[in-house]
py3Dmol code that shows the C-alpha trace and the ligand (Angstrom):
import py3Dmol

protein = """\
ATOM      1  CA  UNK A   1     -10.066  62.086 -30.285  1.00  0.00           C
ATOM      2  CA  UNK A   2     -10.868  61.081 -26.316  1.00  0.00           C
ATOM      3  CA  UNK A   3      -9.826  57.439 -26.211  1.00  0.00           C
ATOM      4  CA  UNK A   4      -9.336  55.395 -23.337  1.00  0.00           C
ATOM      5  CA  UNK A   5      -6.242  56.973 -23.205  1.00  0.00           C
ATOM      6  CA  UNK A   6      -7.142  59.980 -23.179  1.00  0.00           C
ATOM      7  CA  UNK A   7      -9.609  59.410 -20.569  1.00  0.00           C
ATOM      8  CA  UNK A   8      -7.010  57.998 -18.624  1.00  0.00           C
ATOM      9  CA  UNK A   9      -4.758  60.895 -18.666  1.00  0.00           C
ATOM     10  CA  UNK A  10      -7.388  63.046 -18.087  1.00  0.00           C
ATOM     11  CA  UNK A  11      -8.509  61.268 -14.816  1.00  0.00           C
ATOM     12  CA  UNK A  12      -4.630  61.566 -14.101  1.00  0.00           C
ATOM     13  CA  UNK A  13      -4.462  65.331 -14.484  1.00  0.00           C
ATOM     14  CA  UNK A  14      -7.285  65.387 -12.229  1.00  0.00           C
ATOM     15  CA  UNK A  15      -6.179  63.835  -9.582  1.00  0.00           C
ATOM     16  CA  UNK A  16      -3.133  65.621  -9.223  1.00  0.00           C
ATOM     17  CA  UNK A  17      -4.934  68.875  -8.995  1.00  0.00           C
ATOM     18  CA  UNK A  18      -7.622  67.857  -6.824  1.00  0.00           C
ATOM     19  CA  UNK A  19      -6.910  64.293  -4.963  1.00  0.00           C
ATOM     20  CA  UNK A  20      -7.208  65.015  -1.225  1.00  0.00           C
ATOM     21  CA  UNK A  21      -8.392  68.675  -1.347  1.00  0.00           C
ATOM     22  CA  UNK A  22     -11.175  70.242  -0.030  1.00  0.00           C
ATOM     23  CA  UNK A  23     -13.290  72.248  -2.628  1.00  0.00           C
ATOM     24  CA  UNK A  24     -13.764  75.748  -2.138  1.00  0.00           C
ATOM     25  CA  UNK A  25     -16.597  76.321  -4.737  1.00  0.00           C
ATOM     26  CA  UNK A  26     -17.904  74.486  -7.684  1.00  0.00           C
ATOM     27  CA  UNK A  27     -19.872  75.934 -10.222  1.00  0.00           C
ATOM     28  CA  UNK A  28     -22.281  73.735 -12.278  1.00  0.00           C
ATOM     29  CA  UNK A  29     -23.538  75.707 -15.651  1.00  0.00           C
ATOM     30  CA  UNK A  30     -25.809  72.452 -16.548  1.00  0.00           C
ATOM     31  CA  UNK A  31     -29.512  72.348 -15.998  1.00  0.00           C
ATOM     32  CA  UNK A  32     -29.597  69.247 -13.819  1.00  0.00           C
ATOM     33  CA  UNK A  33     -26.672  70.264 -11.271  1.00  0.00           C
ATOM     34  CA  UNK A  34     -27.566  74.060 -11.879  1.00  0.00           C
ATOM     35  CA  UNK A  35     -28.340  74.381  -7.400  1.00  0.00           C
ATOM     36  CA  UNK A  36     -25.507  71.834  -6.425  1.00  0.00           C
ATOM     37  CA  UNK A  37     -22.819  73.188  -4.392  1.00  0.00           C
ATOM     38  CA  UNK A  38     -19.572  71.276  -3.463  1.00  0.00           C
ATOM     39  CA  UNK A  39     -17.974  73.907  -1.518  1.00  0.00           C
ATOM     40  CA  UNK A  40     -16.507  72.101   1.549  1.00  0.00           C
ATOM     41  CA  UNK A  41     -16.006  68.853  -0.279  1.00  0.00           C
ATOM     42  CA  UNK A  42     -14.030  66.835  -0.315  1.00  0.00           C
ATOM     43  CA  UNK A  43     -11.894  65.065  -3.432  1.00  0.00           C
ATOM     44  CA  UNK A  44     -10.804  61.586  -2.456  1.00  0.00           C
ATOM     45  CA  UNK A  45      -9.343  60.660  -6.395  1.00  0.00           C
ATOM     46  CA  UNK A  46      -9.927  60.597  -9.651  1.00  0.00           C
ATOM     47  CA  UNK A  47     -10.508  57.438 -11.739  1.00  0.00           C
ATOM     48  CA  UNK A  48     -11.494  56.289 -15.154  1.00  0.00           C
ATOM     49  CA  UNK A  49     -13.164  53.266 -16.527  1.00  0.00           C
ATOM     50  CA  UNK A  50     -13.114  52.700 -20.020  1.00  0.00           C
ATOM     51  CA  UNK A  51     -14.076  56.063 -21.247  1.00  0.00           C
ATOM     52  CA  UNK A  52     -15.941  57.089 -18.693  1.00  0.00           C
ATOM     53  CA  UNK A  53     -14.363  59.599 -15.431  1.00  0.00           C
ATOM     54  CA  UNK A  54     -15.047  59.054 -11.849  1.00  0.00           C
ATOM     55  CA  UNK A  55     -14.308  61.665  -9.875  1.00  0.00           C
ATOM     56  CA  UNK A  56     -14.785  60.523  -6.283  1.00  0.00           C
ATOM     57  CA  UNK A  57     -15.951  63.052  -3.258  1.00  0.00           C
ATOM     58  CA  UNK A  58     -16.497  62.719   0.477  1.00  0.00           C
ATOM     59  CA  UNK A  59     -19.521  64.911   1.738  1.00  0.00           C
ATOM     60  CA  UNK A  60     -18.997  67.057   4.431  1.00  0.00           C
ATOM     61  CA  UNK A  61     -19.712  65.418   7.732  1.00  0.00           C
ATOM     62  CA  UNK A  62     -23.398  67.328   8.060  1.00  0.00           C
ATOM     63  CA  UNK A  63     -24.794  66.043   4.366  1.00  0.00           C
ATOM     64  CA  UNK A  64     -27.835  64.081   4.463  1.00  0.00           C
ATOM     65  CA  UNK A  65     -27.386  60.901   2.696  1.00  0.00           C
ATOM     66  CA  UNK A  66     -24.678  58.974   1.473  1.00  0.00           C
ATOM     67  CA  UNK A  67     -20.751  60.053   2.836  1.00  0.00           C
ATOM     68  CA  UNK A  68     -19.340  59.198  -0.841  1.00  0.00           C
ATOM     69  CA  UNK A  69     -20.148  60.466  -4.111  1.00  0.00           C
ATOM     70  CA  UNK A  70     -19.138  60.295  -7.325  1.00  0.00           C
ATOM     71  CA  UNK A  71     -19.002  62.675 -10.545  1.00  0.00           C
ATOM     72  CA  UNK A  72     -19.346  61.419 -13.627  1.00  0.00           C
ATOM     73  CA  UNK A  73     -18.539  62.681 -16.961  1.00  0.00           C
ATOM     74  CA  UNK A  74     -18.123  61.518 -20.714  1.00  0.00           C
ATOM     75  CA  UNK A  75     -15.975  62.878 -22.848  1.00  0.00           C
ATOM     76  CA  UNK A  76     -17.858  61.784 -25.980  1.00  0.00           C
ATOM     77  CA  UNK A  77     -16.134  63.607 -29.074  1.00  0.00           C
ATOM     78  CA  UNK A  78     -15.419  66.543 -27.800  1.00  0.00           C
ATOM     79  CA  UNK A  79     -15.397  67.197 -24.191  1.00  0.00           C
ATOM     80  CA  UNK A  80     -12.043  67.888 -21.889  1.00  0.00           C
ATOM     81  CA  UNK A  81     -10.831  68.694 -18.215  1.00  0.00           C
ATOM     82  CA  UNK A  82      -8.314  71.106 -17.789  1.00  0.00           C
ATOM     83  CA  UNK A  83      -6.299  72.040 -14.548  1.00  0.00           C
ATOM     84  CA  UNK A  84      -5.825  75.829 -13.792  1.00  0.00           C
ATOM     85  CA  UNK A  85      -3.664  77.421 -10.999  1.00  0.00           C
ATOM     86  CA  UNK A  86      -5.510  79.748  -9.459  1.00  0.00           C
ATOM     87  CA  UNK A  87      -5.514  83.015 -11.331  1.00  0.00           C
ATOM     88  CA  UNK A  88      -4.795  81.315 -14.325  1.00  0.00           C
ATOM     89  CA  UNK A  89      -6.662  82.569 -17.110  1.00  0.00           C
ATOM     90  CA  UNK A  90      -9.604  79.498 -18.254  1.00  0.00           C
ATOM     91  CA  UNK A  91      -8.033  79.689 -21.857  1.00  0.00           C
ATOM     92  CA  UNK A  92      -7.977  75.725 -23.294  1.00  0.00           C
ATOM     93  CA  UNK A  93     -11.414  76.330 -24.816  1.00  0.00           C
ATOM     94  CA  UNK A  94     -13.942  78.987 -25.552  1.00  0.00           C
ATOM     95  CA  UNK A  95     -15.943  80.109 -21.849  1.00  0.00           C
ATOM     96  CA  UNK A  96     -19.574  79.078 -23.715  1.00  0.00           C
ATOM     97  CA  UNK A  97     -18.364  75.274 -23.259  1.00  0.00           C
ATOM     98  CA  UNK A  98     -17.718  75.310 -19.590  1.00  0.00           C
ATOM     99  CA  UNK A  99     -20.216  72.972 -18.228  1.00  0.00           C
ATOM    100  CA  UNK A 100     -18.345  72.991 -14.275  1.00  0.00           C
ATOM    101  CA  UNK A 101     -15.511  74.619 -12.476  1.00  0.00           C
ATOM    102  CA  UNK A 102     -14.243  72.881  -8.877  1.00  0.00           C
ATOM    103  CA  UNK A 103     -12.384  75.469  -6.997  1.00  0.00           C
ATOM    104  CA  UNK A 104      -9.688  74.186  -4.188  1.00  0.00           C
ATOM    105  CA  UNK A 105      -6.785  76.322  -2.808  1.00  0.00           C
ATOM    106  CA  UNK A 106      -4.162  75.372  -5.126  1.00  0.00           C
ATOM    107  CA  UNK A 107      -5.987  74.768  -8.327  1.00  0.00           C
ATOM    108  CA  UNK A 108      -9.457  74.623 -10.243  1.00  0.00           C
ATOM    109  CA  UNK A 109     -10.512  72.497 -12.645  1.00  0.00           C
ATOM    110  CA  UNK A 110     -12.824  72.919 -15.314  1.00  0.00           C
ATOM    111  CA  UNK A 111     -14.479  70.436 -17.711  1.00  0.00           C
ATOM    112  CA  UNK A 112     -15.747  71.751 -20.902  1.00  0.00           C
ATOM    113  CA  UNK A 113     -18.750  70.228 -23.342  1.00  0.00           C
ATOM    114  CA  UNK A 114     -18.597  67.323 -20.688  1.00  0.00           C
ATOM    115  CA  UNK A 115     -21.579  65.000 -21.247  1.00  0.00           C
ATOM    116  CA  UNK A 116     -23.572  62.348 -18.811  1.00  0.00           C
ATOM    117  CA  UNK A 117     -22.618  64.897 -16.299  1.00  0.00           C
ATOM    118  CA  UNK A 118     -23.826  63.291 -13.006  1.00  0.00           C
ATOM    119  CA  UNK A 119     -23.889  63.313  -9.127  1.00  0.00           C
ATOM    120  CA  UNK A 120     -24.531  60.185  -7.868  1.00  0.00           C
ATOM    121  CA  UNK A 121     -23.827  58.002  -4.846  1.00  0.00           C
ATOM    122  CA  UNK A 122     -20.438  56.049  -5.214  1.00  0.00           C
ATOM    123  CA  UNK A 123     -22.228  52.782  -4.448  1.00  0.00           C
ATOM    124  CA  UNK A 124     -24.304  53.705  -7.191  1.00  0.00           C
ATOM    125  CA  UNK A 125     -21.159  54.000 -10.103  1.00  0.00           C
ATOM    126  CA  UNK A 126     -22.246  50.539 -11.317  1.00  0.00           C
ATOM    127  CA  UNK A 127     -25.613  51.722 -12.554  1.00  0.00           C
ATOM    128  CA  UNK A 128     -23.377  54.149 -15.438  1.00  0.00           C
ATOM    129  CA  UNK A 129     -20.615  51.993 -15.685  1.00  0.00           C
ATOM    130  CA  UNK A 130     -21.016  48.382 -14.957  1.00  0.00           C
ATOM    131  CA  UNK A 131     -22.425  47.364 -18.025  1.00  0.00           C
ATOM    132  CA  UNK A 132     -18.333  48.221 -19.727  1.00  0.00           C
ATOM    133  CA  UNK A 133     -17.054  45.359 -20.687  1.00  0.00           C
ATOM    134  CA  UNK A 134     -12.869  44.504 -19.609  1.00  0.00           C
ATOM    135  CA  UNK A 135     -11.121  47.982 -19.416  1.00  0.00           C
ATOM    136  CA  UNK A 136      -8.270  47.960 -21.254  1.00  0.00           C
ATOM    137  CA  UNK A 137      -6.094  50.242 -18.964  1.00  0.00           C
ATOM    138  CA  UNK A 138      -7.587  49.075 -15.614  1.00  0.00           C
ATOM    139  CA  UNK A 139      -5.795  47.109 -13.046  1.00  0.00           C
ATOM    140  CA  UNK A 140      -7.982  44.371 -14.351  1.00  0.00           C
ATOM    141  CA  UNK A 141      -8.060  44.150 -17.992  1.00  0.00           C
ATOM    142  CA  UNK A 142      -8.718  40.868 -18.753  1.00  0.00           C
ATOM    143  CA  UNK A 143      -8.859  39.508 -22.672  1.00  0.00           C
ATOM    144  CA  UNK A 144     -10.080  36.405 -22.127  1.00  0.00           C
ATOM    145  CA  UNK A 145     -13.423  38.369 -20.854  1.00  0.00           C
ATOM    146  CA  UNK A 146     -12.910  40.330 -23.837  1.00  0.00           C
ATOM    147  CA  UNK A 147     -12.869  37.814 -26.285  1.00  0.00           C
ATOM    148  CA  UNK A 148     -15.613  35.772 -24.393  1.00  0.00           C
ATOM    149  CA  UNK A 149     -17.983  38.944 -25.173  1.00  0.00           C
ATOM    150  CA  UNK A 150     -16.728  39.712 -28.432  1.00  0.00           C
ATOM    151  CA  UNK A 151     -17.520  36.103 -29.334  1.00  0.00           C
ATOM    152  CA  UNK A 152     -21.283  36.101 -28.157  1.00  0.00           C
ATOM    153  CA  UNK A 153     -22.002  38.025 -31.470  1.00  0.00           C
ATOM    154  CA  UNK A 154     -20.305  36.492 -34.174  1.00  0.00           C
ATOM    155  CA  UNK A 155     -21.797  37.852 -37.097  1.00  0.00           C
ATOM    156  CA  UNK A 156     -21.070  41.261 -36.035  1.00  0.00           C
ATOM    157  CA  UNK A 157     -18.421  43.182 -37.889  1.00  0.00           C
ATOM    158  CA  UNK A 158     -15.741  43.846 -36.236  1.00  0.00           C
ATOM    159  CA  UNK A 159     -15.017  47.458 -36.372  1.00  0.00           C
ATOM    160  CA  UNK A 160     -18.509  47.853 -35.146  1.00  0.00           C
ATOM    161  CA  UNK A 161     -17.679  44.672 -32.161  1.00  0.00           C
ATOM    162  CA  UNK A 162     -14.407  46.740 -31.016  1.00  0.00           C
ATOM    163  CA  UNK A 163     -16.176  49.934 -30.686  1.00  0.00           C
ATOM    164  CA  UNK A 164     -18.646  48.490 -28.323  1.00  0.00           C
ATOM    165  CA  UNK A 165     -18.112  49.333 -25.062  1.00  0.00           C
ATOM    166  CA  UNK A 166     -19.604  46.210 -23.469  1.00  0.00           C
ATOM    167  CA  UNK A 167     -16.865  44.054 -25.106  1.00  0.00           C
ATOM    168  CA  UNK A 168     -14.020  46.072 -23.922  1.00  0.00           C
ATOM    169  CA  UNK A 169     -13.845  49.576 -22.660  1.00  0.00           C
ATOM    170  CA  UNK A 170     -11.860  52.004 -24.082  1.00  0.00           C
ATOM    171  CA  UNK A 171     -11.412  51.226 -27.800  1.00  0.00           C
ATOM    172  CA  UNK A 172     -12.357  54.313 -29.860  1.00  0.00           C
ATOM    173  CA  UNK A 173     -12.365  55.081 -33.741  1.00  0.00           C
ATOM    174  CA  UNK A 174      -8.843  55.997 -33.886  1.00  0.00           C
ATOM    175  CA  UNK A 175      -7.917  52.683 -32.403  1.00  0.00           C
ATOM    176  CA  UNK A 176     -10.198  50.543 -34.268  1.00  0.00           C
ATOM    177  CA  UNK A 177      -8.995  51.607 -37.584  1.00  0.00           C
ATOM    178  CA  UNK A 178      -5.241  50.991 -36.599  1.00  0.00           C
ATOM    179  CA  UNK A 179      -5.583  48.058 -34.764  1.00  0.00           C
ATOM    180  CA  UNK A 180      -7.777  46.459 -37.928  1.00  0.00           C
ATOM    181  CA  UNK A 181      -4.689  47.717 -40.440  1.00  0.00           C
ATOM    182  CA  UNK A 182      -2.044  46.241 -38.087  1.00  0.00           C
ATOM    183  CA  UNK A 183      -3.972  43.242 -38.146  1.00  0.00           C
ATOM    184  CA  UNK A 184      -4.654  42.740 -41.427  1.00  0.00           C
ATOM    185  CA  UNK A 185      -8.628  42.688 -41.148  1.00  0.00           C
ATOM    186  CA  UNK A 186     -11.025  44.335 -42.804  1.00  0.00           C
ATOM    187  CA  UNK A 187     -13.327  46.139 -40.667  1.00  0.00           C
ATOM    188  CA  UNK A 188     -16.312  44.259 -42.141  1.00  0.00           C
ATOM    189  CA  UNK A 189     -14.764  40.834 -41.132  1.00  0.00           C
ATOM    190  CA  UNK A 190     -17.621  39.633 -38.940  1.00  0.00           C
ATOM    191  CA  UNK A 191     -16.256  38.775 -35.850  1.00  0.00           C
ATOM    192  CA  UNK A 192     -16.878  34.602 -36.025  1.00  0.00           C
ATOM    193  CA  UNK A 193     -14.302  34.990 -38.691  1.00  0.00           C
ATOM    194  CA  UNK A 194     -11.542  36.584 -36.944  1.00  0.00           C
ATOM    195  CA  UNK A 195      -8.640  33.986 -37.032  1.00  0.00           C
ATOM    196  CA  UNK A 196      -7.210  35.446 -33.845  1.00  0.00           C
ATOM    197  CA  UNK A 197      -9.371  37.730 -31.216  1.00  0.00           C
ATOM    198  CA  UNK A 198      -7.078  37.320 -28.602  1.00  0.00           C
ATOM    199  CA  UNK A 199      -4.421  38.719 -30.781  1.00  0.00           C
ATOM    200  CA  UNK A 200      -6.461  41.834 -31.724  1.00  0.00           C
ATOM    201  CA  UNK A 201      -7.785  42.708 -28.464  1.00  0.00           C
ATOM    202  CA  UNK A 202      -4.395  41.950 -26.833  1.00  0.00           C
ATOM    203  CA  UNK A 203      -2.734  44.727 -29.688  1.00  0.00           C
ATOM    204  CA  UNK A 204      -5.297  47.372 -28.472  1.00  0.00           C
ATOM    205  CA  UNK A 205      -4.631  47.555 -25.498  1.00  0.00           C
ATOM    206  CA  UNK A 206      -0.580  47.787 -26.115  1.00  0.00           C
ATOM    207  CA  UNK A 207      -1.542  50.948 -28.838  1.00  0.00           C
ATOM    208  CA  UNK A 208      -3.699  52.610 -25.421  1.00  0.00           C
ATOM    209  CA  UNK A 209      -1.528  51.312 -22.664  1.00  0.00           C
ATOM    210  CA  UNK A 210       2.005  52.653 -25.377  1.00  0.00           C
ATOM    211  CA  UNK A 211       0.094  56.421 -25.316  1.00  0.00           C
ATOM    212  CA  UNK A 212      -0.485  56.915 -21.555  1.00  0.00           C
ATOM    213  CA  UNK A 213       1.065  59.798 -20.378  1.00  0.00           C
ATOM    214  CA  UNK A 214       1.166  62.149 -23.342  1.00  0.00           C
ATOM    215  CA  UNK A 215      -1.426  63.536 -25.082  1.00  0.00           C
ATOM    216  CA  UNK A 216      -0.085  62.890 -28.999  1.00  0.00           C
ATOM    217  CA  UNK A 217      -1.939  59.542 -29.965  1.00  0.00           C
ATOM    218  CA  UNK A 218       0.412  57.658 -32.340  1.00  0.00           C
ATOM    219  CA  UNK A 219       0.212  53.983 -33.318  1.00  0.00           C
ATOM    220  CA  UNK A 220       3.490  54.194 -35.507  1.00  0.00           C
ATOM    221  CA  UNK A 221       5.653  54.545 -32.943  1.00  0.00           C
ATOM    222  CA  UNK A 222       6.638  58.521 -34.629  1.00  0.00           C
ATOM    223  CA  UNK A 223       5.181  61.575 -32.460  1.00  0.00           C
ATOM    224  CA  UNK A 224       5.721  63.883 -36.030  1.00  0.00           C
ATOM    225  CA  UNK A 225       2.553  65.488 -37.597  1.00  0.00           C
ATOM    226  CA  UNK A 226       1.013  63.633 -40.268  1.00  0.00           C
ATOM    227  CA  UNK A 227       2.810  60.364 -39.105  1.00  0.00           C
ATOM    228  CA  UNK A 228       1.241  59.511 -36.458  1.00  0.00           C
ATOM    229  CA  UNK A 229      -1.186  56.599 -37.962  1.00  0.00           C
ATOM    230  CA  UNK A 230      -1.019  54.251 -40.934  1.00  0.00           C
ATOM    231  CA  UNK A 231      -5.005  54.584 -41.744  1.00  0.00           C
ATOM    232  CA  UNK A 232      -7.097  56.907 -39.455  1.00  0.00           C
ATOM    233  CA  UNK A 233      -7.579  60.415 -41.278  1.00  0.00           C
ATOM    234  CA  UNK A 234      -5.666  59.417 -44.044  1.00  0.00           C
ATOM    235  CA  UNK A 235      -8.291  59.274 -46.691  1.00  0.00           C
ATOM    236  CA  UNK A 236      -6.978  59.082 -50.485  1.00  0.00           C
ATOM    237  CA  UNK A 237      -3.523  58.819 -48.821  1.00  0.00           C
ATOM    238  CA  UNK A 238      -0.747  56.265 -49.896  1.00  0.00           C
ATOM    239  CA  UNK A 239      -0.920  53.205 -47.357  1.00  0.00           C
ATOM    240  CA  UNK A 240       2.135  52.801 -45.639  1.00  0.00           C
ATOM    241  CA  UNK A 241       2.845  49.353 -46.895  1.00  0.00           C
ATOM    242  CA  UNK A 242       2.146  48.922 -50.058  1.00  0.00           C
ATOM    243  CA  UNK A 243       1.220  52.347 -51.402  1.00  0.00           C
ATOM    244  CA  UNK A 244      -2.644  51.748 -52.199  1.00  0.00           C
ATOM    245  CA  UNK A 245      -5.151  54.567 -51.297  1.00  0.00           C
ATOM    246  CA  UNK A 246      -6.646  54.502 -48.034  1.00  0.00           C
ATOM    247  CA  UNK A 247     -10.546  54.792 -48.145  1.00  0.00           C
ATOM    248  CA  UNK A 248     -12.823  55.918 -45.983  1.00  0.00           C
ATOM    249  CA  UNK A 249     -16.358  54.655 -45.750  1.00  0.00           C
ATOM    250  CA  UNK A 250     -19.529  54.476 -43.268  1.00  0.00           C
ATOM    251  CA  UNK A 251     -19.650  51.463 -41.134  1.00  0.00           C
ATOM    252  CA  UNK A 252     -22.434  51.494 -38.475  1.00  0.00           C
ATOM    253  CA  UNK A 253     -22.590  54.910 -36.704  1.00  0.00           C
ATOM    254  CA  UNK A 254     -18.713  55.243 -37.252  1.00  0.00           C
ATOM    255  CA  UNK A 255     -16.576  56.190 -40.409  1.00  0.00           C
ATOM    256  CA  UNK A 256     -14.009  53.800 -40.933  1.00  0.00           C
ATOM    257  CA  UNK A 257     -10.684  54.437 -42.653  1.00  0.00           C
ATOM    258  CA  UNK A 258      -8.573  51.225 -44.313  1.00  0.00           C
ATOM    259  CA  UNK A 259      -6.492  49.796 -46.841  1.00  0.00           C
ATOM    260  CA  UNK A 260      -8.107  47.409 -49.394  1.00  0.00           C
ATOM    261  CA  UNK A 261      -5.197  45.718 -50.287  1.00  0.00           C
ATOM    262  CA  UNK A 262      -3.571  45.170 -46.814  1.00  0.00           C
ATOM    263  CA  UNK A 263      -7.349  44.714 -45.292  1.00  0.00           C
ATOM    264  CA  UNK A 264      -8.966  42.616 -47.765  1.00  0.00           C
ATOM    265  CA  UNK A 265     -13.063  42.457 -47.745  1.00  0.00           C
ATOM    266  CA  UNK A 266     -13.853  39.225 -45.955  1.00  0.00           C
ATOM    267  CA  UNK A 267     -14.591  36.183 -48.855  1.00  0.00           C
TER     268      UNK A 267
END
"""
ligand_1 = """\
1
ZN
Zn -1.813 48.757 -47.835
"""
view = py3Dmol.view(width=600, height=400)
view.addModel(protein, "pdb")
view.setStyle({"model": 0}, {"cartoon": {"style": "trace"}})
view.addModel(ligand_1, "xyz")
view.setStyle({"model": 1}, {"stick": {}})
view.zoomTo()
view.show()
């Protein structure tokens, strides 16, 4: 599930292929980029914000316009980067998802069933980006601002309030459902009656910030299969705790996953 940790790694991997190379071909298979060539670009780095990736080019000295640009992608559900050496067989995912390949001298990298795929001005990021709210792995995550946005709509619940993007950037479903078991909140709790916001917000982002650097998403603190989380995917499975089934339900656009004895409905 691309979290903002996932993001995050994947800006990471990224960068180390590409950061300071000059492209040596890029092929766009998406209708909107389908004539834009990068050969002769430039990649000055690779960032993300929230879960959205910024990967940052210089134009070559001759293009009209603006000297820096920016790609952006979204991973959504189901979208990935992958670094190749060159010569490397494209094998992470089937050749029908590949939305672009960036070819540089040491490596190419490919993003498949990438969405909000964009060339824009760097100047311009804001415009796709600077409505996120505090991003929880960015230099400057900031919970205060995070709880000062949750807090403007109180009588939201908050499972759907944490997987808002203009609170805080980078909490997905996965998250959300763990976080809301560790805390003892049941994702309907509207958000006016969370006892402690700061608390919550400030747990998320130690869950992210614990899985940076490997690609295994665990909020139990064990990397083994099946043990990885105390709620999410574990429908009809004992809780952790106390042994109670966990249930799974709609909430919003979401499923949700919880315990009803550890997460109690709100009174
Ligand atoms: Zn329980």
């Amino acid at each position: 599930m691309p979290e903002g940790d996932t993001v995050w790694n994947t800006a990471r991997v990224l960068h180390r292929a590409l950061a300071g190379a000059r492209l040596t071909g890029s092929d766009f298979r998406v209708p909107q980029l389908a004539t834009t060539d990068l050969t002769g670009w430039t990649v000055r780095e690779s960032a993300s914000r929230g879960k959205h990736l910024l990967l940052r080019l210089a134009a070559p000295a001759d293009h009209p316009g603006a000297a820096h640009w920016t790609l952006h992608s979204h991973l959504r559900m189901d979208g990935a980067w992958r670094a190749y050496a060159p010569g490397e067989r494209w094998s992470a995912r089937p050749a029908h998802l590949i939305r672009v390949a960036l070819r540089a001298a040491d490596a190419v990298a490919v993003g498949y069933h990438l969405h909000e795929l964009a060339l824009l001005p760097t100047a311009q990021e804001e415009t796709l980006v600077g409505h996120l709210g505090p991003d929880l792995l960015g230099d400057d995550w900031d919970p205060a601002e995070a709880v000062r946005r949750l807090a403007t709509h109180p009588d939201a619940t908050i499972g759907e309030a944490l997987l808002d993007q203009r609170n805080l950037a980078g909490v997905g479903n996965l998250y959300k459902c763990e976080v809301l078991f560790l805390r003892g909140l049941s994702p309907w709790t509207p958000v006016g009656a969370v006892p402690d916001l700061a608390g919550t917000v400030t747990l998320a982002q130690k869950l992210l910030a614990a899985n940076r650097g490997r690609w295994t998403q665990s909020t139990t603190g064990s990397l083994h299969r099946g043990s990885t989380s105390y709620v999410y995917g574990r429908r009809a499975q004992p809780c952790r705790r106390c042994g109670t089934a966990i249930r799974k339900e709609e909430l919003g656009e979401r499923v949700t996953y919880w315990c009803p004895r550890c997460q109690p409905a709100p009174t």
